[in-house]
C-alpha positions in Angstrom: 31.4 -96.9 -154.3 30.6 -94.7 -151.3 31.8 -91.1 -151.6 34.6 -91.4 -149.3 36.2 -93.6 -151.5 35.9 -90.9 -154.0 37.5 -88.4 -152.5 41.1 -90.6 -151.8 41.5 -90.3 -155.6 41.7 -86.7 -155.1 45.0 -84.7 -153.5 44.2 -82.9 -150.1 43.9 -78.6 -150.5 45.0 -76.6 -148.1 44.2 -72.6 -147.7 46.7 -70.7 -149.3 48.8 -68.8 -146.9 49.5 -65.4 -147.4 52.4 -63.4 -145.6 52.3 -59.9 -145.4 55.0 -57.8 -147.8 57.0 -56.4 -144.7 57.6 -60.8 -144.1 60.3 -60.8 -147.3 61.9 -57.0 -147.3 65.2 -56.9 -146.4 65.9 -55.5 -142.9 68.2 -52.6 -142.3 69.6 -54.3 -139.2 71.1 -58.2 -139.0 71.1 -60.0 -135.7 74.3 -58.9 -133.6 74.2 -55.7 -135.4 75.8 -52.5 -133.1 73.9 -49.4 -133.4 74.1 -45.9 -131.6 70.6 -44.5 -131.5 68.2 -42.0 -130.0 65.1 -42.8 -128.2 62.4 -41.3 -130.3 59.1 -42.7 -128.3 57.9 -45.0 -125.6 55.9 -48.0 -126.8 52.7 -49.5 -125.6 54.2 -51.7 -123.2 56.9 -49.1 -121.9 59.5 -49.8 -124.2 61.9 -47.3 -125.9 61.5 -47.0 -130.0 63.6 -46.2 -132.5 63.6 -46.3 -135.9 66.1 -47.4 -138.4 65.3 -45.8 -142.0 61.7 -46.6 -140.7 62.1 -49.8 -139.7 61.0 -50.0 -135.9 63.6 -51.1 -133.0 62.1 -51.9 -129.5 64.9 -51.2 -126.6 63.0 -52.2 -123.1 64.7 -50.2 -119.9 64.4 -46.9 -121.9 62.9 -43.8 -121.9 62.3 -40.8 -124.7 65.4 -39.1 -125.3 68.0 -41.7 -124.3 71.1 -42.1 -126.5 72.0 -45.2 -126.4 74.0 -48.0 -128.0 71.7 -51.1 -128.6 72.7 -54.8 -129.6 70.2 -56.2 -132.0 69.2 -59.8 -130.6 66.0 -60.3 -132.6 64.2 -59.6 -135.7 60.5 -60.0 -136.7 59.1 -59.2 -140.0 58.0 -55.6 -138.9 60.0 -54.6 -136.2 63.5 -55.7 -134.2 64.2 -56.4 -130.6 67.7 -55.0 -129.0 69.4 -54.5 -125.6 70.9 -52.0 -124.4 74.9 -52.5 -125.0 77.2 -51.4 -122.2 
């Protein structure tokens, strides 16, 4: 018996996978979710950002100080993605 014959007997292991604690919280905002809000800070990449009982909001064609209101169209695990509502 040659050892790969051995190892078929035996079930396949895979990693465990571990998601980060921010991947099950609930969210403050839903999907479709109307907000008015402030723009508190320009991101990285030149986005607005808000925050939403700390939960981060990126609103592109912003700057600091906007108040605007913002559709949410998507959400991540540790931050959302809206556009600007008109």
């Amino acid at each position: 018996m040659s050892e790969d014959e051995g190892m078929q007997d035996q079930p396949q292991r895979y990693p465990s996978r571990r998601f980060p604690s921010a991947y099950f919280k609930a969210k403050p905002v839903k999907i479709g979710d109307e907000l008015d809000v402030t723009i508190s800070e320009i991101s990285r990449r030149g986005d607005g950002l808000t925050r939403v009982d700390g939960y981060v909001i990126f609103v592109p064609n912003t700057k600091q100080g906007d108040s605007v209101k913002v559709k949410i169209t998507q959400i991540r695990p540790n931050y959302a993605i809206g556009e600007i509502k008109t």
